[in-house]
N, C-alpha and C positions, 0 to 999 in steps of 0.2 A: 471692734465689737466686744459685748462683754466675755464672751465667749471662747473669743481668740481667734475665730473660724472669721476670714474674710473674702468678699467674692474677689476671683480671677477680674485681672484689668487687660480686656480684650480688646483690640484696637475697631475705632469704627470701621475698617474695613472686615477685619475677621469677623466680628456682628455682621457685616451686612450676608457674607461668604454663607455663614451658619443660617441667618436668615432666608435666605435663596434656597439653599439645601431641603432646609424644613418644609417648601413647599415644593421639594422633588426636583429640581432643578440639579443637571451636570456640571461638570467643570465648563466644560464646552458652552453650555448655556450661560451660566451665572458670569465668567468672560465677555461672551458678546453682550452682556445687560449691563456691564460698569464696564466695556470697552478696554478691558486686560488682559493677557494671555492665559488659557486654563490653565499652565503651567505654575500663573503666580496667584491663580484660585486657589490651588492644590496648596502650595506656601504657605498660605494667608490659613488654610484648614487646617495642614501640620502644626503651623504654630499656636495654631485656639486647641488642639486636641493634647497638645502639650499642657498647657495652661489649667486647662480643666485635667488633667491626668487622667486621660480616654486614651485608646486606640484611634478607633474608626472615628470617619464626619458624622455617621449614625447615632453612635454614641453621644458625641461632644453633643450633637443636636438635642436631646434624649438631659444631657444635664445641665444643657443653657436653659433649658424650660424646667425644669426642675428647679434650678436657681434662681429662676425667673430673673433670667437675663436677657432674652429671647421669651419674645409671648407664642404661647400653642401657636399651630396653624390654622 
């Protein structure tokens, strides 16, 4: 970009994780809806909140639609 600023490359799973989240959805939940352990939901969150340089899923959630990387709820 001209800019130099480039969006984070989030894996389709971490989108789908962030996706889930955005409409309230737990570990526990967003697990049994792509059949993984919330263990490797939690993962899959850590490493998108990394990427975006967030803390929380709240956050990350908060600047994937900001980035319009993830569309609103």
């Amino acid at each position: 970009m001209e800019d130099g600023f480039s969006l984070p490359r989030l894996s389709p799973r971490e989108l789908e994780c962030l996706t889930w989240v955005s409409l309230g959805k737990s570990s526990t939940d967003i697990g049994s809806i792509l059949d993984i352990s919330p263990r490797t939901v939690d993962a899959y969150l850590e490493k998108a909140c990394s990427k975006l340089s967030v803390r929380t899923r709240i956050e990350a959630v908060v600047m994937a639609v900001q980035m319009e990387i993830i569309e609103r709820p």
